[in-house]
C-alpha positions as YAML, in Angstrom:
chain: A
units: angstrom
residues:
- id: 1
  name: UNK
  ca: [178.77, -104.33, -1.15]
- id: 2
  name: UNK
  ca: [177.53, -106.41, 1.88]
- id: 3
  name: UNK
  ca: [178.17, -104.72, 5.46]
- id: 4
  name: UNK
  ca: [176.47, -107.12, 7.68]
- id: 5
  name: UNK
  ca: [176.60, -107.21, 11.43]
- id: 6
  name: UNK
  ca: [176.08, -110.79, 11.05]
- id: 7
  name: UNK
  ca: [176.06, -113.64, 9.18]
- id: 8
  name: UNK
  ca: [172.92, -114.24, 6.99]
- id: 9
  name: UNK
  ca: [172.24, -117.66, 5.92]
- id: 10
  name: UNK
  ca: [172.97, -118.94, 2.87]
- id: 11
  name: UNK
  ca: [175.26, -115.82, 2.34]
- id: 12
  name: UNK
  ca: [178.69, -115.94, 0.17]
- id: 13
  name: UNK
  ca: [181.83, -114.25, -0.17]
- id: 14
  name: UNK
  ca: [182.02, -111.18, -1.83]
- id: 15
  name: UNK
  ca: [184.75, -110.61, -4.96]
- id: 16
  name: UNK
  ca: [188.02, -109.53, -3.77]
- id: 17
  name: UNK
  ca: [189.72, -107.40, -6.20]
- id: 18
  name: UNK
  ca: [189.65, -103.45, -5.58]
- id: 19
  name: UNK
  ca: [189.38, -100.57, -7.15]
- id: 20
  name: UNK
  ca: [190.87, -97.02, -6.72]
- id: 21
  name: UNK
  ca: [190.24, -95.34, -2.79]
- id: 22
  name: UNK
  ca: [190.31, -92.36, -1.54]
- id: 23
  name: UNK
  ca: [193.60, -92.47, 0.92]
- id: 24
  name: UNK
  ca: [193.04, -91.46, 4.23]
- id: 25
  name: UNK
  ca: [195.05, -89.13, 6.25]
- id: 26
  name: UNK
  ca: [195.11, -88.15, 9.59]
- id: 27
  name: UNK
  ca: [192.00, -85.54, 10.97]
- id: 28
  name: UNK
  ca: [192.31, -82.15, 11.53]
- id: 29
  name: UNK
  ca: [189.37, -81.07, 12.41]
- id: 30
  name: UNK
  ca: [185.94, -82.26, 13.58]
- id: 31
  name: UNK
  ca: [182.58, -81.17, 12.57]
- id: 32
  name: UNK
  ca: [180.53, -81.80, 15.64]
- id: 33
  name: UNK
  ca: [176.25, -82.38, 14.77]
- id: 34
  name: UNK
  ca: [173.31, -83.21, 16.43]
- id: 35
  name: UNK
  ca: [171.62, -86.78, 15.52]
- id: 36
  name: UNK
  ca: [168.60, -84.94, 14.83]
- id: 37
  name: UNK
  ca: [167.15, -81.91, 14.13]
- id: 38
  name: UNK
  ca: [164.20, -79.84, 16.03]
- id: 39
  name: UNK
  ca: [161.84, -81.99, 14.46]
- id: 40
  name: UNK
  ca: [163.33, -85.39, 14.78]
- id: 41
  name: UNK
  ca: [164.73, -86.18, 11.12]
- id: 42
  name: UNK
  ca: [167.96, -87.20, 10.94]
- id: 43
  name: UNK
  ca: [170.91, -84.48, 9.92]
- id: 44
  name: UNK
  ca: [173.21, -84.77, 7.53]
- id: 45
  name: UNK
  ca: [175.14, -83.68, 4.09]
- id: 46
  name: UNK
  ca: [173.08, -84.22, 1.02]
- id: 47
  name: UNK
  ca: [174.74, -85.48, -1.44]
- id: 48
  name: UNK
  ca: [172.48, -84.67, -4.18]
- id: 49
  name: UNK
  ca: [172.44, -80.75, -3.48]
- id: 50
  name: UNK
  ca: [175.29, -78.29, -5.35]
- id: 51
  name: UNK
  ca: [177.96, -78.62, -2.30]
- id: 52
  name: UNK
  ca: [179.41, -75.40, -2.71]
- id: 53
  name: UNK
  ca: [180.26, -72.27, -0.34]
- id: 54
  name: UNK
  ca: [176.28, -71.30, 0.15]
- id: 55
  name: UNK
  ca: [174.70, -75.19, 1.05]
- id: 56
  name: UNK
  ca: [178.05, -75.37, 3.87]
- id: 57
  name: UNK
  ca: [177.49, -71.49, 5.40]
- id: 58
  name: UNK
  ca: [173.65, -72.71, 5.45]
- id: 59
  name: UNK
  ca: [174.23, -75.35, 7.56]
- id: 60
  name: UNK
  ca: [177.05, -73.38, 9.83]
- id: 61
  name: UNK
  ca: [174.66, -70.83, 10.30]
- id: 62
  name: UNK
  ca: [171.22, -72.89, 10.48]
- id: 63
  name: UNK
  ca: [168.58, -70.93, 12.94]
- id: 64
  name: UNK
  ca: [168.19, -74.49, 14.34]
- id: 65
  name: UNK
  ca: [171.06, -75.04, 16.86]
- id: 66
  name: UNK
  ca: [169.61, -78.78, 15.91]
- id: 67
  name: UNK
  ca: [170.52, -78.86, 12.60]
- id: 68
  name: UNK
  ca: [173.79, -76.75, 12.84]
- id: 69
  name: UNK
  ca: [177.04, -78.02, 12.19]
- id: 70
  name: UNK
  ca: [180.10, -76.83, 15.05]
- id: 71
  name: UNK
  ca: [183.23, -76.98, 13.49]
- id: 72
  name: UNK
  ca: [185.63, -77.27, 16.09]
- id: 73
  name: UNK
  ca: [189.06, -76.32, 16.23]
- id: 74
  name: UNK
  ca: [192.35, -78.27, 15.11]
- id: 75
  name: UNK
  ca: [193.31, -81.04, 17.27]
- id: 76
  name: UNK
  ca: [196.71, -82.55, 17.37]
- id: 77
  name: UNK
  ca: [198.48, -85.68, 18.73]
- id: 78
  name: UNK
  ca: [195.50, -87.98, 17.94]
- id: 79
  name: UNK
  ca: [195.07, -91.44, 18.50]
- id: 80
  name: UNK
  ca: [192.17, -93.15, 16.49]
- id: 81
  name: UNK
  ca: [192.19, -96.64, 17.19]
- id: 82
  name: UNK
  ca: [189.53, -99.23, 17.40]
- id: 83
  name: UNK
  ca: [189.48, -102.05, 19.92]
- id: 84
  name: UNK
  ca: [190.28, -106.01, 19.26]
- id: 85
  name: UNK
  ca: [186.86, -107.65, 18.67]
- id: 86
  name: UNK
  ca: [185.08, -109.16, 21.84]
- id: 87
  name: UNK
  ca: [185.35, -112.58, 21.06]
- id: 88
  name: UNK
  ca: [184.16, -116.36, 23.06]
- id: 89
  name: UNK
  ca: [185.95, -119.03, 22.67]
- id: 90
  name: UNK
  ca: [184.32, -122.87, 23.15]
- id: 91
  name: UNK
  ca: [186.25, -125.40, 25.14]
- id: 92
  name: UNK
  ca: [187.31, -126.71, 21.68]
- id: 93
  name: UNK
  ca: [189.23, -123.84, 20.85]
- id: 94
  name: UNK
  ca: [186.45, -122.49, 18.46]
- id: 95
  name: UNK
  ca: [185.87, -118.81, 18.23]
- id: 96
  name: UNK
  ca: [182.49, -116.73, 17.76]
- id: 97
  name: UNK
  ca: [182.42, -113.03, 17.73]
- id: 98
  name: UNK
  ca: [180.38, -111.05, 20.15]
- id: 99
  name: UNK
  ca: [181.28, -107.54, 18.21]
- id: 100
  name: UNK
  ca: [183.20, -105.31, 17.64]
- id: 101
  name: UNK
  ca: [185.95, -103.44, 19.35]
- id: 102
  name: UNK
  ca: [184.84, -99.99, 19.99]
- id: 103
  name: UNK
  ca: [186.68, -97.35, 18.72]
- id: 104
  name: UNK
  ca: [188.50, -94.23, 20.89]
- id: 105
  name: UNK
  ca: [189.37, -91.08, 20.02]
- id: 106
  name: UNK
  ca: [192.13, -89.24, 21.95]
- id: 107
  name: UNK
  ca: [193.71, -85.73, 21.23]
- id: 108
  name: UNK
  ca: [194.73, -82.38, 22.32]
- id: 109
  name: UNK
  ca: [193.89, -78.55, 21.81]
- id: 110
  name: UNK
  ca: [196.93, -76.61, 21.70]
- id: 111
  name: UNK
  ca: [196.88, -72.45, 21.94]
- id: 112
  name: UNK
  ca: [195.70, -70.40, 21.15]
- id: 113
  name: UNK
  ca: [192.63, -72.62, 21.23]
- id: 114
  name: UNK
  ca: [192.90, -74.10, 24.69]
- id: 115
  name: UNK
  ca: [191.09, -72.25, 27.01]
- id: 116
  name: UNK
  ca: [188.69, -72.92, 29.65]
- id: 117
  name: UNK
  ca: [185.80, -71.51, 27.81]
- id: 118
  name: UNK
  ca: [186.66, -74.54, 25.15]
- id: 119
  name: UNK
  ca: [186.58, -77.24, 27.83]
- id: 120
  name: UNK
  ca: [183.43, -75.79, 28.98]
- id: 121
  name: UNK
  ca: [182.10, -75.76, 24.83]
- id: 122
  name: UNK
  ca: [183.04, -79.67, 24.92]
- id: 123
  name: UNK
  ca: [181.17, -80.98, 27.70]
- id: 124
  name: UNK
  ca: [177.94, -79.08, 26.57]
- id: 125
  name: UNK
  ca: [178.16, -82.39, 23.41]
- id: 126
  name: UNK
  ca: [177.52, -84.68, 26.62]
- id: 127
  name: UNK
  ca: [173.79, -83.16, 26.93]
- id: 128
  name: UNK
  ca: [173.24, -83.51, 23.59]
- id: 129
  name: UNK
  ca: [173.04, -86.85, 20.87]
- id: 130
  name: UNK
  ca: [176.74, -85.68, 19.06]
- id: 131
  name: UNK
  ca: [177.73, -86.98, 16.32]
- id: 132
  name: UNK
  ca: [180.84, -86.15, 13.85]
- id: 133
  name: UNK
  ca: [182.29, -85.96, 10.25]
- id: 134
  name: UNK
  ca: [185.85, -86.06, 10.48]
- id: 135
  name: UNK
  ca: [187.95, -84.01, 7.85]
- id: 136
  name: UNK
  ca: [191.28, -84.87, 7.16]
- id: 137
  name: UNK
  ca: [194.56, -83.09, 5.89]
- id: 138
  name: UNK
  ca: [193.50, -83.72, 2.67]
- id: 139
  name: UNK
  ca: [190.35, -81.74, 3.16]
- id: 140
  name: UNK
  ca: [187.97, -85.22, 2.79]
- id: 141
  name: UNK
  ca: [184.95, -85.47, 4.77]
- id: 142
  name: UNK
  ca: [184.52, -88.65, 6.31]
- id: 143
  name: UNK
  ca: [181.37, -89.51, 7.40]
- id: 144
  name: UNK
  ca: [178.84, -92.71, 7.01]
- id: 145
  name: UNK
  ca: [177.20, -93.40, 3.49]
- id: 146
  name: UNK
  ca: [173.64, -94.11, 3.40]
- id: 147
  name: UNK
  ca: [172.41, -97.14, 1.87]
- id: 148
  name: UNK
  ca: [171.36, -95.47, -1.66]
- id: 149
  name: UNK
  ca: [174.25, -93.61, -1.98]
- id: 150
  name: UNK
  ca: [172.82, -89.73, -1.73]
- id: 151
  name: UNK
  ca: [173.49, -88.92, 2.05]
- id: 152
  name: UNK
  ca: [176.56, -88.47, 4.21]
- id: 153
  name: UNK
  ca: [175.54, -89.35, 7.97]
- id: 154
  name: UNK
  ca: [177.85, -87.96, 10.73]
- id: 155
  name: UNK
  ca: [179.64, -90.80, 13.21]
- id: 156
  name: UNK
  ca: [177.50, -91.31, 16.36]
- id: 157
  name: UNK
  ca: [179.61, -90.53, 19.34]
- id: 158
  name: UNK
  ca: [179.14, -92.22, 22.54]
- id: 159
  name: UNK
  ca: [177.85, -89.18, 24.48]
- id: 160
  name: UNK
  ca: [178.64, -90.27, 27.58]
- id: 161
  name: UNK
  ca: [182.17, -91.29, 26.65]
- id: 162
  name: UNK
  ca: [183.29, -87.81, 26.30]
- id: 163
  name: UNK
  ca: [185.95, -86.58, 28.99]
- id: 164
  name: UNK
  ca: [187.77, -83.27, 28.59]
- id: 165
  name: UNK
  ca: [190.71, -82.02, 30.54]
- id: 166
  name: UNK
  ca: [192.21, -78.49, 30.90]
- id: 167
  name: UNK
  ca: [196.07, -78.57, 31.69]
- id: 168
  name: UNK
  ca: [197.71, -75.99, 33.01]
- id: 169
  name: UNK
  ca: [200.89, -74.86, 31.42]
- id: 170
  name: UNK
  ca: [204.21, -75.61, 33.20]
- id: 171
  name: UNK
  ca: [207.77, -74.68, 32.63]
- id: 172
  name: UNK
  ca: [207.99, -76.57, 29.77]
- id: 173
  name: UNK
  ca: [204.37, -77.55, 28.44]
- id: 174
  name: UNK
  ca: [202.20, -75.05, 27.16]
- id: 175
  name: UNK
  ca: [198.41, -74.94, 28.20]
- id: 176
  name: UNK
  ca: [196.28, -77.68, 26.70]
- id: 177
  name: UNK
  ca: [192.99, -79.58, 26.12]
- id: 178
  name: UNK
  ca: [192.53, -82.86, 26.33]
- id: 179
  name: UNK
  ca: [189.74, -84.47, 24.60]
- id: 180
  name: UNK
  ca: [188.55, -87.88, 24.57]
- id: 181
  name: UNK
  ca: [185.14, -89.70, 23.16]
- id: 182
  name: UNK
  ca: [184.50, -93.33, 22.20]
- id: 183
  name: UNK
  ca: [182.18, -93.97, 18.46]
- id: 184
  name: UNK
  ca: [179.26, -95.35, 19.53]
- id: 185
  name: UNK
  ca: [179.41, -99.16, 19.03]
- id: 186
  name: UNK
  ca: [176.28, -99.34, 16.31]
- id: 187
  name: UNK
  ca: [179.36, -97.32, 14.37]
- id: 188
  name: UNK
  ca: [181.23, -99.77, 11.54]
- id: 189
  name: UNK
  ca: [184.45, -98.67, 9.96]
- id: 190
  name: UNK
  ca: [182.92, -100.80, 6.75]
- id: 191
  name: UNK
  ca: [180.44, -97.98, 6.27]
- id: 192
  name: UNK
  ca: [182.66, -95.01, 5.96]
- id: 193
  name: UNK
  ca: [183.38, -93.14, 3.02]
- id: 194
  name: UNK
  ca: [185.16, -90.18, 2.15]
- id: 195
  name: UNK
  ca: [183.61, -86.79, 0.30]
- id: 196
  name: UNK
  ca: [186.46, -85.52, -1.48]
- id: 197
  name: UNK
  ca: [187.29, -81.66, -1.58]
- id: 198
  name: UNK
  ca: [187.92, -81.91, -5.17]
- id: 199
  name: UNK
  ca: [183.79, -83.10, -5.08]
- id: 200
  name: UNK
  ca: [183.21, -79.43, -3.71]
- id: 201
  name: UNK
  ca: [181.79, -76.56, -6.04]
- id: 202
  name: UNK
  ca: [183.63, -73.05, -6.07]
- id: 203
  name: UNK
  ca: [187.33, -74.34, -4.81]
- id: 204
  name: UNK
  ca: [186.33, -74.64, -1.46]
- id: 205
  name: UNK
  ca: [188.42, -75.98, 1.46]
- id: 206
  name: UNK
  ca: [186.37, -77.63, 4.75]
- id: 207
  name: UNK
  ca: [189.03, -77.31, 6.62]
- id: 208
  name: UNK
  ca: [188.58, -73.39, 6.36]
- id: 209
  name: UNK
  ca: [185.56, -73.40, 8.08]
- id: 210
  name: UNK
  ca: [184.57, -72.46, 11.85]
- id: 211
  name: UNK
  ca: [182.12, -72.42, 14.35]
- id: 212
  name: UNK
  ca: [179.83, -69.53, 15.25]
- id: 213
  name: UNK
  ca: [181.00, -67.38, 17.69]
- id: 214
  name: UNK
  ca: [178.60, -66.30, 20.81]
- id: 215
  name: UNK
  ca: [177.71, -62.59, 20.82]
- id: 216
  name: UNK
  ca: [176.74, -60.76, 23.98]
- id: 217
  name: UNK
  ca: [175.46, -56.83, 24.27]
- id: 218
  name: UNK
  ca: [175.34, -53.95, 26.72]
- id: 219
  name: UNK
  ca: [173.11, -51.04, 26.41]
- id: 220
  name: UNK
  ca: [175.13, -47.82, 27.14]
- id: 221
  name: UNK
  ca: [172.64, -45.61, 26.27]
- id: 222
  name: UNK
  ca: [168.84, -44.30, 24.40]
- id: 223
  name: UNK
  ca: [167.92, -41.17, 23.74]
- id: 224
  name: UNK
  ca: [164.86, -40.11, 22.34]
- id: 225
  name: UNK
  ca: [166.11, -36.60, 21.97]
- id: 226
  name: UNK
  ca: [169.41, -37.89, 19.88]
- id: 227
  name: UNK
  ca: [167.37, -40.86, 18.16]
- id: 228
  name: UNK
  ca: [170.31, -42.98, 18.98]
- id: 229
  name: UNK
  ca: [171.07, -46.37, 21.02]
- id: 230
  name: UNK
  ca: [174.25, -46.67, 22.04]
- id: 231
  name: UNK
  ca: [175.12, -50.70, 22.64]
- id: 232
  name: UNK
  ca: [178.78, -53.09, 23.13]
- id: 233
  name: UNK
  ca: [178.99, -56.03, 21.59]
- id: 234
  name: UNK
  ca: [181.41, -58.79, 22.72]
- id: 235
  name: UNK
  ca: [182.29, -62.37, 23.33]
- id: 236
  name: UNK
  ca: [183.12, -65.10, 25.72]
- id: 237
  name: UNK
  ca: [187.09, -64.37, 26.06]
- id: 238
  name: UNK
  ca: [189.26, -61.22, 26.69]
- id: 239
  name: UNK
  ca: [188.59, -59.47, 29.78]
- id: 240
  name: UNK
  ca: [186.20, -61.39, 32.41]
- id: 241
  name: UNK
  ca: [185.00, -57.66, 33.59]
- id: 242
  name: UNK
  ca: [181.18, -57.45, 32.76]
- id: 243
  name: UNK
  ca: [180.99, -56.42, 29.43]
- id: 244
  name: UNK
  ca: [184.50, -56.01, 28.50]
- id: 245
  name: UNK
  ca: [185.07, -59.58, 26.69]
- id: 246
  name: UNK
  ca: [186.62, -59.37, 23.70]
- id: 247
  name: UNK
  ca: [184.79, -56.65, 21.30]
- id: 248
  name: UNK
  ca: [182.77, -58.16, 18.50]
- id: 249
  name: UNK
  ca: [183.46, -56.19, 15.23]
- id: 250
  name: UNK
  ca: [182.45, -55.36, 11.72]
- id: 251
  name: UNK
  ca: [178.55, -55.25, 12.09]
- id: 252
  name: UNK
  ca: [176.96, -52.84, 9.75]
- id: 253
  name: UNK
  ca: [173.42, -51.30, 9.07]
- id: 254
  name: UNK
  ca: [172.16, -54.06, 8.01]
- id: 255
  name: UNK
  ca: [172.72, -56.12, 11.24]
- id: 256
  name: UNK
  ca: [170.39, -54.37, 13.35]
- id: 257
  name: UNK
  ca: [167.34, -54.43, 13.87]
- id: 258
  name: UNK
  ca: [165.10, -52.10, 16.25]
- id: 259
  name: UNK
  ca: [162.03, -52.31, 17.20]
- id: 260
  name: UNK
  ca: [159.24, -50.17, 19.17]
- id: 261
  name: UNK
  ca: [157.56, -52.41, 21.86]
- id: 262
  name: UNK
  ca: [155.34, -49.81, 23.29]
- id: 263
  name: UNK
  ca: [153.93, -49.41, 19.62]
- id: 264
  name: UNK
  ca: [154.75, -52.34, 18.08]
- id: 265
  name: UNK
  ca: [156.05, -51.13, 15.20]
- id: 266
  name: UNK
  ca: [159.50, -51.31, 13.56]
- id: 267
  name: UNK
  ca: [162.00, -48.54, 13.72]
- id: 268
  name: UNK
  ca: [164.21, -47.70, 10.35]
- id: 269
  name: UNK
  ca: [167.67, -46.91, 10.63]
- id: 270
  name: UNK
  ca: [169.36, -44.39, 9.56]
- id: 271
  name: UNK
  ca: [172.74, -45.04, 10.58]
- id: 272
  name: UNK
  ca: [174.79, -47.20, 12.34]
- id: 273
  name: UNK
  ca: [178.51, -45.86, 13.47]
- id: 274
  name: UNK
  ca: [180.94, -48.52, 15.25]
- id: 275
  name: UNK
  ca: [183.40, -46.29, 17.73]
- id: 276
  name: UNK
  ca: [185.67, -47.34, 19.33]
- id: 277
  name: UNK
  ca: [185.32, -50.97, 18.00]
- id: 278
  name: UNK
  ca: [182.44, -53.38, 19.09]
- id: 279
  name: UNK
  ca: [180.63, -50.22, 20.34]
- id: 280
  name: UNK
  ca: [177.77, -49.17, 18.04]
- id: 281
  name: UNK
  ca: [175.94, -45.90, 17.59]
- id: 282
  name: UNK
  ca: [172.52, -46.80, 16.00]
- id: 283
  name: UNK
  ca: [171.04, -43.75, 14.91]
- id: 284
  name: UNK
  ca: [166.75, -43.44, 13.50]
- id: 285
  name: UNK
  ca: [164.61, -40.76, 12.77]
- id: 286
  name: UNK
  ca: [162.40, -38.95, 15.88]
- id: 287
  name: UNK
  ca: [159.55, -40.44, 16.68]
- id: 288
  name: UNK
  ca: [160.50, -42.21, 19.86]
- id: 289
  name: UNK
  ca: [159.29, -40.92, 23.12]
- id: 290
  name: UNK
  ca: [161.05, -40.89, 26.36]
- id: 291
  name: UNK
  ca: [158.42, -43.70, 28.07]
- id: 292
  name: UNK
  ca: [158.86, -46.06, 25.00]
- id: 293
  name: UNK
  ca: [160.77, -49.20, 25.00]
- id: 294
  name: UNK
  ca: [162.96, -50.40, 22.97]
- id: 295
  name: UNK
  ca: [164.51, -53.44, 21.19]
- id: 296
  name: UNK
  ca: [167.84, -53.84, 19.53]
- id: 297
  name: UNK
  ca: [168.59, -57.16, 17.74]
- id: 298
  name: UNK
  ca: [171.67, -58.05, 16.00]
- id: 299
  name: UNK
  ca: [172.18, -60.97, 13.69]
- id: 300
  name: UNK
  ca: [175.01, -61.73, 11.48]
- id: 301
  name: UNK
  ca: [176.30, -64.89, 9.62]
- id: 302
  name: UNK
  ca: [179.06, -66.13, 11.64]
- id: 303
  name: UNK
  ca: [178.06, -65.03, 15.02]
- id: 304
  name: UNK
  ca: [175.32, -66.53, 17.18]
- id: 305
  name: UNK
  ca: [173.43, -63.69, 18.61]
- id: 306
  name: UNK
  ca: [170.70, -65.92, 20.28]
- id: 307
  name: UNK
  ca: [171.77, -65.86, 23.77]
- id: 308
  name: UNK
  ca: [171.00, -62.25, 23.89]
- id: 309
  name: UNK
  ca: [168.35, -61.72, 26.06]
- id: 310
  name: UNK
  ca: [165.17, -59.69, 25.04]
- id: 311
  name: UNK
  ca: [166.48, -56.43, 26.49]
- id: 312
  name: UNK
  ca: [164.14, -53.90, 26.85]
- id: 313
  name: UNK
  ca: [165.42, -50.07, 26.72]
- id: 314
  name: UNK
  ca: [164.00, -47.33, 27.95]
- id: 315
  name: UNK
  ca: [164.32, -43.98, 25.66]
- id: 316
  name: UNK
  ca: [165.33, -41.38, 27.76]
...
């Protein structure tokens, strides 16, 4: 079906009579992309791949923050409107469209999502070239279709548009988040269309997903005459104390790795005990000498683990 921006010549109405649509509802929730990945192509949701549990966590957890997809959390009380066109009108009373309206987005984080740390997540899409898919009640992921049919683009948001606001709660308003971006005007409503959840492999729900959550570590402790490392893992929230945020959890054997720098070689473990939670006891076989330095890194789907800087540990 023609989608023109304007008026080619010679061109005709198109027929008129419809078939069955997908009925949309109002969003939920907002997956947030980049335009583009690290090397420039364009991101999006192919719709030629099996769209099950595995192709979404692949893209949630992509090692390119490019190419990752930030679910963000529910917003309420939205307005999603669009603008009357800009229109000229000739002494005569003729009219000629200029373009389109552009449309705004307006809506609110409630707890326990609002935070400051949020507000602070939400301005980091005005350094960036956002764009979103917008999934509704129903679970349908709205997003623009490409031309042959096999990809679902995210909506370009204007990045410069974006304004958030943290209220403070009052005697009879809770905390909240206000958040507010325009589509970028290139964006046409005629080019949207709807993935269905029912189009999903493995009964999966979008609207389950989240965002990755920021890991930071402490080194307690290494001893070469224990062969253990003793580390905290935590996030962004809970206590602002250095290195008492709230305590990341659950990470096993397998999400470790350590590593020799003074020999460059890697160090096998042979245990890894989590007491009291989000502190780890990572335990290897001797070999380690008290002047060697060490490196612990932790990776897990789920959690981002990249901001951790390359800490170097002494064995003592």
């Amino acid at each position: 079906m023609s989608c023109a921006k304007t008026c080619a010549c010679n061109q005709v109405m198109v027929n008129t009579k419809t078939g069955c649509v997908s009925s949309r509802v109002v969003e939920k929730v907002a997956w947030v992309m980049n335009k583009t990945n690290a090397s420039g192509a364009l991101n999006f949701i192919d719709l030629t791949q099996t769209l099950n549990d595995t192709y979404f966590q692949g893209l949630l957890n992509n090692t390119d923050p490019q190419a990752r997809l930030f679910p963000l959390p529910e917003c309420k009380n939205i307005s999603d409107v669009r603008d009357k066109s800009v229109l000229e009108s000739a002494k005569d009373g003729t009219m000629f469209k200029v373009r389109d309206g552009i449309r705004k987005f307006d809506g609110f984080f409630f707890p326990p999502f609002a935070s400051p740390q949020l507000v602070a997540i939400l301005q980091s899409e005005r350094c960036a070239s956002p764009c979103k898919f917008s999934v509704d009640a129903n679970g349908t992921i709205w997003g623009r279709l490409s031309a042959d049919g096999t990809k679902l683009y995210p909506m370009r948001m204007d990045a410069g548009s974006i304004d958030v606001i943290y209220t403070n709660p009052t005697d009879t308003e809770v905390e909240k988040v206000a958040y507010s971006y325009n589509l970028h005007p290139s964006e046409r409503d005629c080019e949207v269309r709807g993935l269905l959840a029912s189009d999903l492999v493995g009964n999966i729900d979008p609207l389950d997903y989240t965002g990755l959550m920021d890991v930071n570590m402490t080194v307690i402790s290494a001893s070469h005459t224990a062969n253990t490392v003793v580390i905290q893992l935590y996030d962004n929230y809970g206590d602002i104390m250095p290195g008492m945020g709230e305590a990341v959890t659950g990470f096993l054997a397998a999400n470790f790795a350590l590593y020799n720098i003074t020999t460059s070689t890697a160090i096998t473990l042979t245990g890894v005990v989590e007491a009291p939670i989000g502190t780890y006891t990572l335990s290897f076989a001797s070999g380690v000498s008290a002047t060697n330095h060490l490196k612990v890194t932790p990776t897990k789907a789920g959690f981002d683990c990249s901001s951790i800087p390359s800490t170097v540990i002494i064995a003592t």
